[in-house]
C-alpha positions as CSV (number, residue, x, y, z in Angstrom):
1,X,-32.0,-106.8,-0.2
2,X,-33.7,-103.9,-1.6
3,X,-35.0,-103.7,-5.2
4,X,-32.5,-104.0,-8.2
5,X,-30.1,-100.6,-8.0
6,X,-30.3,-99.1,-11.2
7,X,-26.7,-98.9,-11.7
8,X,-25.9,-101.6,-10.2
9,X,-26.6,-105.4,-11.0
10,X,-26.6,-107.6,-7.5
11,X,-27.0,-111.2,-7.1
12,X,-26.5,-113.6,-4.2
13,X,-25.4,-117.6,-4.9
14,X,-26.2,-120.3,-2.8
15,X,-22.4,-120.4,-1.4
16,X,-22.6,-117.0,0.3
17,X,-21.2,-115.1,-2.7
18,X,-22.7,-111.9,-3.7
19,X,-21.7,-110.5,-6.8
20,X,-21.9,-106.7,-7.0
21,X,-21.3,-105.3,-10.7
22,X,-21.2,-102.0,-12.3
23,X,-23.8,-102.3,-15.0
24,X,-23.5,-99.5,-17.0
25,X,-20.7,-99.7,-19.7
26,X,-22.2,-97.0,-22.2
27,X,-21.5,-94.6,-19.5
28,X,-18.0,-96.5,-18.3
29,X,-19.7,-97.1,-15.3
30,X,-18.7,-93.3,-14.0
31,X,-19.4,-92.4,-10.1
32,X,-22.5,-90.0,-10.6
33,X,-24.3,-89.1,-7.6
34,X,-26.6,-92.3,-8.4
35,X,-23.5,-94.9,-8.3
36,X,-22.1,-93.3,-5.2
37,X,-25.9,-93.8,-3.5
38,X,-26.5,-97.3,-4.7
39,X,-22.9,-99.0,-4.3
40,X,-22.9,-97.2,-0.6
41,X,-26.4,-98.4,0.5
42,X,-25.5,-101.8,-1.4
43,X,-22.7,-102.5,0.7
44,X,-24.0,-100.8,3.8
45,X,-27.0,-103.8,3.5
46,X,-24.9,-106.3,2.6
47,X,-22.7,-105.7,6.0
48,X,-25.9,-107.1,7.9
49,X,-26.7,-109.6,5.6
50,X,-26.1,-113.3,7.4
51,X,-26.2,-115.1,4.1
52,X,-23.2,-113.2,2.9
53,X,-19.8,-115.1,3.5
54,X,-17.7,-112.7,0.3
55,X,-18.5,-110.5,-2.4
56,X,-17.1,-109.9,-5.7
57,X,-17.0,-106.6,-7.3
58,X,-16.7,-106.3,-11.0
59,X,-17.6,-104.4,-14.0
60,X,-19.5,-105.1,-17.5
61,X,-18.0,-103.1,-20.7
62,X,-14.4,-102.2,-21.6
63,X,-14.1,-100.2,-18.4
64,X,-13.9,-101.2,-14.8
65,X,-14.6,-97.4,-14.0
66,X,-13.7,-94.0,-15.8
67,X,-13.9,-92.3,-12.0
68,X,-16.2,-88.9,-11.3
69,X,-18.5,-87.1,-13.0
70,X,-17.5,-84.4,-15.0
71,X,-21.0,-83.0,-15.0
72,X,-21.5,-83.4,-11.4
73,X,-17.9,-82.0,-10.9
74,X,-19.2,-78.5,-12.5
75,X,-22.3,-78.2,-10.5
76,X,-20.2,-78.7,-7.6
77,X,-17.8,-75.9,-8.7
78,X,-21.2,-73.3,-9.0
79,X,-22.6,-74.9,-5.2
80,X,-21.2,-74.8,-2.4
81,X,-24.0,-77.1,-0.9
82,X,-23.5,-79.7,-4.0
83,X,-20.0,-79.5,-3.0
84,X,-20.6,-80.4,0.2
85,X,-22.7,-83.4,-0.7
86,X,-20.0,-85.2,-3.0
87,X,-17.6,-85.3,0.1
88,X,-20.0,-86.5,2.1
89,X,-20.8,-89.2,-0.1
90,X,-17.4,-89.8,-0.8
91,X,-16.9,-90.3,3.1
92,X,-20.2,-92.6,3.1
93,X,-18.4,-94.7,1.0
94,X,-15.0,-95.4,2.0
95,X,-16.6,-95.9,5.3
96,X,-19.0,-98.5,3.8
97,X,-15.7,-100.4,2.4
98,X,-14.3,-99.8,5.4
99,X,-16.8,-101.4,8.1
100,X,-17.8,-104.4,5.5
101,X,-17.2,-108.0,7.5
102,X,-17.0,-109.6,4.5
103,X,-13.7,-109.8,2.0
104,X,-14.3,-108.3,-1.1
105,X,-12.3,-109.8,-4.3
106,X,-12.3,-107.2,-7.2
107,X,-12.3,-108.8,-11.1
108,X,-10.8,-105.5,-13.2
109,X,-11.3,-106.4,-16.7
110,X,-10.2,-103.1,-18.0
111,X,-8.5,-99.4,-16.4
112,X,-9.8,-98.0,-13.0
113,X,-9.3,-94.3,-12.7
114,X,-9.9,-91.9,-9.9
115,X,-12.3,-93.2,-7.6
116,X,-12.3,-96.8,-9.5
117,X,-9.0,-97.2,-8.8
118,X,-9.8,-96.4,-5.0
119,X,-12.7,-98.7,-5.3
120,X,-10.6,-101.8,-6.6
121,X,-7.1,-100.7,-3.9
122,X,-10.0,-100.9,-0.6
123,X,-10.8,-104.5,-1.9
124,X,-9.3,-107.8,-0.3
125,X,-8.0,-109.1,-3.7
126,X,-7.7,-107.7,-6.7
127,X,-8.2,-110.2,-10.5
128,X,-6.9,-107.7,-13.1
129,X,-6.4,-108.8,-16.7
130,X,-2.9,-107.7,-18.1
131,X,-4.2,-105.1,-20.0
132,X,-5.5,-102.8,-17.4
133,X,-4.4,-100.2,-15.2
134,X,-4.9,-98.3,-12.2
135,X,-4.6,-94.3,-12.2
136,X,-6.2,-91.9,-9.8
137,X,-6.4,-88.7,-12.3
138,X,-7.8,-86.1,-9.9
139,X,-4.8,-83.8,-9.9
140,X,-5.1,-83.9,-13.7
141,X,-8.2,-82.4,-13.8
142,X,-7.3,-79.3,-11.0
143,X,-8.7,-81.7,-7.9
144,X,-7.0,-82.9,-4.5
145,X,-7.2,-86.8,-4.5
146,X,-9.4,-86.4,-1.0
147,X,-11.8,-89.4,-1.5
148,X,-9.7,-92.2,-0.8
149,X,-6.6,-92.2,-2.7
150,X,-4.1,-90.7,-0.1
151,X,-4.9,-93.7,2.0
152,X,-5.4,-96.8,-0.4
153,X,-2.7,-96.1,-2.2
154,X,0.2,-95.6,0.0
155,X,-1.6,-99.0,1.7
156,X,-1.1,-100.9,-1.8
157,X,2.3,-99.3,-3.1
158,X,4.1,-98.0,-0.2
159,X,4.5,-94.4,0.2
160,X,6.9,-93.3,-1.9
161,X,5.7,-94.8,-4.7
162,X,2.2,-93.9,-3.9
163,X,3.4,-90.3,-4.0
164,X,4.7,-90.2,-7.4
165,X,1.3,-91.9,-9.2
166,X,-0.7,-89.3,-7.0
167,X,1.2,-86.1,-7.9
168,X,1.4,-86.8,-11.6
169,X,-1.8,-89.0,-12.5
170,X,0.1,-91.2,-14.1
171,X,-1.0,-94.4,-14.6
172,X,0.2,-97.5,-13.0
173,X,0.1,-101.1,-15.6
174,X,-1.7,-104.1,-14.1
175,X,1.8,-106.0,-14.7
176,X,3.7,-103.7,-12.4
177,X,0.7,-103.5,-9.7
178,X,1.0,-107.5,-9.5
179,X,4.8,-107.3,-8.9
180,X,4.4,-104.2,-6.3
181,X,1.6,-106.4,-4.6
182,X,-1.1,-103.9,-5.4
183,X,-2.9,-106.8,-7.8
184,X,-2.8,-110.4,-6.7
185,X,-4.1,-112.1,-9.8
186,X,-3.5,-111.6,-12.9
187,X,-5.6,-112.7,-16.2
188,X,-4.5,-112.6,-19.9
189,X,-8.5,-111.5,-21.7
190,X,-11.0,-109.3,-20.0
191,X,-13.6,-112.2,-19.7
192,X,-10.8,-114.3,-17.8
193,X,-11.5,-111.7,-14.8
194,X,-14.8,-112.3,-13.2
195,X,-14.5,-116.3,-13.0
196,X,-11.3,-115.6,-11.6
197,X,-12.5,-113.5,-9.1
198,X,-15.4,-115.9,-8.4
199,X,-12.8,-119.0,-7.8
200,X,-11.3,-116.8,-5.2
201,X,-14.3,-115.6,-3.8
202,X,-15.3,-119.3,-3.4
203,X,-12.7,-120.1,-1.5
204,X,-13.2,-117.8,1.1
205,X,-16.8,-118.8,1.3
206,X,-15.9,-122.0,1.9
207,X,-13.6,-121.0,5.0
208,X,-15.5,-120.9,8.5
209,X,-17.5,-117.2,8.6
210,X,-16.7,-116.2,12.1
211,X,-13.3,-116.5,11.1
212,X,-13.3,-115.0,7.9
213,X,-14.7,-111.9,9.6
214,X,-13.0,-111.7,12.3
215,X,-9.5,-111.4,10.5
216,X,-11.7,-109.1,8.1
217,X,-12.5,-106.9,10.8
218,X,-9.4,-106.7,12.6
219,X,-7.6,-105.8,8.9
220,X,-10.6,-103.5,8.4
221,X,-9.2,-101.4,11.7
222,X,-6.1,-100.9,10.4
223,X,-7.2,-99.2,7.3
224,X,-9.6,-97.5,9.5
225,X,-6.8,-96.0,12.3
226,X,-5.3,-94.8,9.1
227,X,-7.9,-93.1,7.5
228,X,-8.5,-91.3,10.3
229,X,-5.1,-89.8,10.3
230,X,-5.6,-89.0,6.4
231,X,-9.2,-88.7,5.1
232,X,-11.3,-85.7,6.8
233,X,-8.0,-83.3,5.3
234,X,-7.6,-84.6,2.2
235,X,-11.8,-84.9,2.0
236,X,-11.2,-80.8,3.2
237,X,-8.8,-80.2,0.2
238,X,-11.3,-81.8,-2.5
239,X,-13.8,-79.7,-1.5
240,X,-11.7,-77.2,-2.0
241,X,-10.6,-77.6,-5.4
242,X,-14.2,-78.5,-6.3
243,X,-14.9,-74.6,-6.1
244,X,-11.5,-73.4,-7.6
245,X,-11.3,-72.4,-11.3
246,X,-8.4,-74.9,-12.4
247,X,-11.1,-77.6,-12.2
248,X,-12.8,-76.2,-14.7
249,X,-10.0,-75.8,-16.8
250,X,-8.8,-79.2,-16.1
251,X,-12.6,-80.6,-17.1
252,X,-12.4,-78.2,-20.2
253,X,-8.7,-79.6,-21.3
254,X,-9.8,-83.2,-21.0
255,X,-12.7,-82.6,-23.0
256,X,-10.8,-80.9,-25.3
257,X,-8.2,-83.1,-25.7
258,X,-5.4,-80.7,-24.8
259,X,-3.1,-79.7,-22.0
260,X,-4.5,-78.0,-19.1
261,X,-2.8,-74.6,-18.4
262,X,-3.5,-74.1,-14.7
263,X,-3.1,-70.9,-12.7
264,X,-3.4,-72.0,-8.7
265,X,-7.1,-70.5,-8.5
């Protein structure tokens, strides 16, 4: 593996588990351009890596992810070229999640939003303490949920229900997740999620590794079939709103701590 990510802290066990956690609470462990780099070419290494039999995914702090960067969201609005970076990296990696041979157990230990909710909805299984919640937020703020959402979460939820938490934002409790089949453990404290998530881990790095893989790759081309039919437009329609002026006035609401008043511009 390369050198320690600096958002990132990585660590392979003698069982074939690799633990991949977001390491930077003070920040809720945002997607700047640096996350989106570092988790990409993480998983992109770990794909080739033969002492890898599963991975776990978790977070440090009260967050599993507060989503984008607002900062990086304004620059985007003022460049067209930043713009175009931030869906290519959001394409780099779904399609990192998306190739991994490896199952991926997620241990939430607090609310996912935006891309974090994507994040924890393209993993294998999903630990969530009772507590948390999922919410992908990007129409709140004036953007199209192109990186991700319009596949993982139909996938998770089913359509119809996918469709109602992507058009309002509103957010979706780790108790109702479990019973829709979008979580499939649940945990009653925060620090009850990544051992969880380890235990489950370990069992599928006890399980034979050609096997394991194989039915990992054959689920991976599902997902894949279907993002093809999905991502590149909704990707198109991000990068869209990432130059229109109700993302600024969605950015400036939330800061604010008001409602957005949005025009269609």
């Amino acid at each position: 593996m390369a050198p320690q990510p600096a958002t990132l802290e990585v660590t392979t066990h003698e069982n074939g588990v690799r633990e991949i956690i977001f390491s930077r609470p003070k920040l809720l462990n945002r997607f700047d351009e640096m996350l989106h780099h570092e988790l990409t070419d993480t998983l992109v290494a770990t794909s080739t890596d033969d002492r890898v039999r599963a991975v776990v995914l978790g977070a440090q702090g009260p967050a599993f992810s507060a989503g984008g960067d607002f900062e990086l969201m304004e620059n985007a609005y003022k460049d067209p070229i930043t713009r175009r970076a931030i869906v290519d990296d959001a394409r780099r990696l779904l399609d990192a999640f998306l190739d991994l041979p490896h199952p991926v157990v997620a241990a939430v230990q607090g609310p996912a939003i935006g891309l974090g909710a994507t994040i924890v909805l393209a993993c294998d299984a999903v630990v969530m303490v009772r507590s948390a919640s999922l919410a992908d937020t990007h129409v709140n703020v004036g953007l199209v949920a192109g990186d991700g959402g319009c596949l993982v979460w139909p996938q998770a939820i089913g359509m119809l229900r996918a469709r109602r938490h992507l058009l309002t934002g509103d957010p979706l409790d780790a108790v109702t997740a479990f019973r829709l089949g979008a979580v499939t453990d649940l945990v009653d404290t925060p620090e009850e999620a990544l051992p969880a998530a380890r235990a489950v881990a370990d069992r599928i790095a006890a399980n034979a590794p050609l096997a394991v893989q194989g039915t990992k790759r054959a689920l991976n081309r599902v997902s894949q079939q279907r993002a093809g039919e999905v991502v590149d437009l909704s990707l198109a329609y991000e990068e869209r709103t990432l130059g229109s002026e109700d993302l600024l006035e969605g950015v400036a609401a939330f800061r604010a701590r008001r409602r957005p008043r949005f025009a269609g511009r």
